[in-house]
N, C-alpha and C positions, 0 to 999 in steps of 0.2 A: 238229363232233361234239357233239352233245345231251349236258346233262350232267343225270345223271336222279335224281329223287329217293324217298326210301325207297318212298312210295305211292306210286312209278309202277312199280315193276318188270315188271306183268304187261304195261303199256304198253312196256316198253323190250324186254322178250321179246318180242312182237309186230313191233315195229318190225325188230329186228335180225332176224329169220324173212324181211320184208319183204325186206329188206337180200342176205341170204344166197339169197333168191331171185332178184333183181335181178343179180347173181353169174352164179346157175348160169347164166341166159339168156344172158349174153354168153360165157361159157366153152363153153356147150354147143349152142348156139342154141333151146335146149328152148322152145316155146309155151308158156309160164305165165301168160299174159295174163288170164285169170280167173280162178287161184287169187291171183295179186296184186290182183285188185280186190278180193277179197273180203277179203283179209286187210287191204286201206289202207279199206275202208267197217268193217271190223270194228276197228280199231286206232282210228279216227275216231270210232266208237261209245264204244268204252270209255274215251278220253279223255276227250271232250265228258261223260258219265256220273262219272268220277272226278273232277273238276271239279267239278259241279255237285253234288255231296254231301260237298265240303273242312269238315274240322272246325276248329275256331279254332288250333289248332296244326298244321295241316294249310298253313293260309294262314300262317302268321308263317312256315315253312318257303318257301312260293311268294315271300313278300317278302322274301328274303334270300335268294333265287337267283343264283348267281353269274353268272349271263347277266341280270341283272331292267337291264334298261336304267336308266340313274341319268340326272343333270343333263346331260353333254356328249351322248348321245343325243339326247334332246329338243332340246336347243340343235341339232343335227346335221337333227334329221327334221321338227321343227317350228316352229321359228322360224328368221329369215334378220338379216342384216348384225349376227350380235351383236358387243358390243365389251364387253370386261371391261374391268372398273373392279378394281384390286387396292389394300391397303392401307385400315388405318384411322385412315391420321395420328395415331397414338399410342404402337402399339410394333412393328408390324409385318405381313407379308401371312399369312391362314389357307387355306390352297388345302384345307381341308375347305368350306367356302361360297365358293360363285363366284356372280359378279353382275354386274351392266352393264347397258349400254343393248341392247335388239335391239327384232328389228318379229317381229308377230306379223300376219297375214293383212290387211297392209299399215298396222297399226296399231301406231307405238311405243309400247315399254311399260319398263322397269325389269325386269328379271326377277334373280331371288335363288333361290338351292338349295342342297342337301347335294349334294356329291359322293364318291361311295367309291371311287370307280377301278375298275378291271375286270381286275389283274392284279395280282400279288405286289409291281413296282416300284410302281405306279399309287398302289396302296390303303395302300401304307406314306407317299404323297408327301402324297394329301386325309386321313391320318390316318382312315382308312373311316369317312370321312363326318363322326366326329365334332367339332363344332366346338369351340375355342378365342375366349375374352374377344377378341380382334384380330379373328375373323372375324363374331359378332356385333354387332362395335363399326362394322364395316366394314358390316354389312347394315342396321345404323341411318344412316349417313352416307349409302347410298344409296337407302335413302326418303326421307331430307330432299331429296335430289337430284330425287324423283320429286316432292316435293310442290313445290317450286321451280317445277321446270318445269311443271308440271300433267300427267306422265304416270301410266297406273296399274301398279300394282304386280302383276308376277305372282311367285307363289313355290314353287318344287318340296320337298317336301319328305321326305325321306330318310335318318333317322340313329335310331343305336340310343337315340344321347343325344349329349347336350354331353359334351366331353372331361373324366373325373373327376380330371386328373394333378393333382403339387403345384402343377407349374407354372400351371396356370388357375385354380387356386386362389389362389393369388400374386397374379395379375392381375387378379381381381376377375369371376372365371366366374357366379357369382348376378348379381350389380349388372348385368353386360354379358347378359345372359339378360331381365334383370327389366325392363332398359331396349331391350331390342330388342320384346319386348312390348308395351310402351308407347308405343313408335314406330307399331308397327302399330295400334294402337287409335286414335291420334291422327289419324293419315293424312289428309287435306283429299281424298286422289283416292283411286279406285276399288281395291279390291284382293283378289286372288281365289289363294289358295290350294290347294294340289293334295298331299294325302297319293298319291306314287307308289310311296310301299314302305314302310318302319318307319317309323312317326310314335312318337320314344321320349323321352316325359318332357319338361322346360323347355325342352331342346335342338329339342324339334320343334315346342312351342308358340309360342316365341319369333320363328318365320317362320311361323306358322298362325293368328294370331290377328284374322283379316280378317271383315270380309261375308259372306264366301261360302268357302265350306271344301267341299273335293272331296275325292273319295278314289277309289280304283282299287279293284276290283272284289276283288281278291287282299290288298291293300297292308292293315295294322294300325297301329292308333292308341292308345297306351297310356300309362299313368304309367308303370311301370316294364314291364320284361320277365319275360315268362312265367318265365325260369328264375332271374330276381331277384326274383320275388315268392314262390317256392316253395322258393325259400332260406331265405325271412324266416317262411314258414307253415309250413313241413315240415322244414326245415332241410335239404333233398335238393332236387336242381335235377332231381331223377328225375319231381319232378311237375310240371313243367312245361304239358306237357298240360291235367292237370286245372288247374293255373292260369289258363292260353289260357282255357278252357270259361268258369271265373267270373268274370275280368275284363271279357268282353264286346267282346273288340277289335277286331272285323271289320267291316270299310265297313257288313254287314246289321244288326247290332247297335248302332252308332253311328246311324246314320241313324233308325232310330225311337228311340233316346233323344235326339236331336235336336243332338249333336255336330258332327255332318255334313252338310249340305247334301243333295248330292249324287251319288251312286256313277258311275263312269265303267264302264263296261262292257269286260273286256279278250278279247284274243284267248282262242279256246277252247283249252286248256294252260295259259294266263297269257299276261303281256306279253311276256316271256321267248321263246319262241317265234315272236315279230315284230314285235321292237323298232318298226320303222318302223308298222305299222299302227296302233298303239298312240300310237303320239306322234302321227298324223293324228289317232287320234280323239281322244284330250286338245284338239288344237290345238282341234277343231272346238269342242267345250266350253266350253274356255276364251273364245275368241270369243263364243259366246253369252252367257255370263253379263258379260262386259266390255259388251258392246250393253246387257244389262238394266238393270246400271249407270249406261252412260254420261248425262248430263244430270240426275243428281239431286247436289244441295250439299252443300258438306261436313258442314253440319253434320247431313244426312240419311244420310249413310254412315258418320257417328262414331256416330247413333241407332242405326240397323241393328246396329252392330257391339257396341254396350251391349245393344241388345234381345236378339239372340241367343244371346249366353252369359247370360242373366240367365233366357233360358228354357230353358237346360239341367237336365234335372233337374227340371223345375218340374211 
């Protein structure tokens, strides 16, 4: 069952019309055969159309869809033999970031992500995504793994932020943040980063800080969140909206200020709508720019990765 969101209503009226037709046919044997095409070419129409005119709070809604496929999808649809690596040899495991060895289109790689979970049990276990000082600490231990072996780094990334509690406070959540950034910039091998849904504050920097930085078509990249920035300006999280708008947080706005790379194209609805086709075409992406990589030195891929943030902005 679709779960539908505010600006899609006339979409989810349609659909169930569709639905309720689909009904009477089998109950009644009634020929509806072309009032149903026209209503799935016209539902098709006004999707594809609602879509393609999402306003920046319009998308931070699409990326935080409770169907928006997170890390175990991808691991599921487009990568094969993964094996997680747990723990940071220090104080413990963070099942908000998972990570391990897997192959991607017959090429090992390292791969690192947020994970939120996709259920009440799920998203209370990865902490909805947000990470913890142990899980950062853990996705630094496994790029020293990558640069050891000479494999490249891929990273999903997905969180509203790092975990604000006492407790990662305690354990040194900045330092474990400041140093998983660091890791990334260092890297000796290849590394290609994927904004697939909220990219939020230190928490999404800290696994984004590569070569080459992707984003999903829907997915937002921000310091902080629309309704934490409109807290701080308005004192009301009612404006949030108009925050989205001035922030600039969208794969289209990112990309010509030169944050971003690359925008990945998602299904028309969002990803949301077909988890698996979506994680094909990431895979394919990703692929590509791992090829563009491959063969240039480390110290050309630590250049790349100074040069780019230094032309942010610029």
């Amino acid at each position: 069952m679709n779960s539908y969101l505010d600006f899609e209503k006339p979409v989810a009226q349609l659909e169930q019309r569709i639905a309720d037709l689909r009904a009477a046919a089998v109950d009644d044997e009634v020929d509806i055969a072309n009032e149903l095409k026209r209503l799935e070419l016209k539902s098709a129409d006004l999707l594809a159309s609602t879509y393609a005119s999402l306003t920046p709070w319009q998308k931070t809604q699409v990326a935080r869809h409770p169907s928006r496929p997170h890390f175990r999808d991808y691991v599921d649809f487009a990568f094969e033999d993964f094996m997680p690596l747990g723990g940071d040899r220090t104080y413990g495991e963070d099942e908000a970031i998972l990570g391990g060895f897997a192959t991607i289109d017959g090429r090992k790689v390292v791969l690192i992500g947020h994970e939120k979970g996709n259920d009440t049990e799920s998203r209370l276990r990865h902490n909805f995504g947000m990470g913890k000082p142990e899980g950062y600490r853990k996705a630094i231990r496994l790029m020293e793994l990558a640069g050891r072996f000479g494999l490249p780094v891929v990273t999903l990334v997905d969180t509203s932020g790092a975990f604000p509690g006492i407790e990662a406070e305690e354990r040194g959540q900045a330092e474990a943040i400041a140093r998983s950034t660091e890791a990334c910039l260092a890297l000796p091998v290849p590394m290609v980063a994927t904004i697939v849904g909220e990219g939020g504050s230190g928490g999404a920097v800290a696994l984004a800080s590569a070569e080459r930085v992707l984003m999903l078509e829907h997915a937002v990249y921000s310091v902080i969140s629309p309704e934490g920035c409109a807290s701080i300006l308005w004192r009301t999280a009612e404006k949030a909206p108009d925050a989205a708008e001035a922030m600039k947080i969208t794969a289209q706005n990112l990309k010509k200020l030169g944050v971003i790379d690359r925008i990945v194209t998602e299904p028309v609805g969002g990803a949301h709508r077909d988890p698996r086709r979506m994680a094909e075409s990431l895979r394919t992406v990703i692929v590509e720019e791992l090829d563009m990589l491959s063969g240039r030195s480390s110290d050309e891929l630590r250049r790349m990765r100074e040069e780019r943030f230094l032309r942010i902005g610029g």
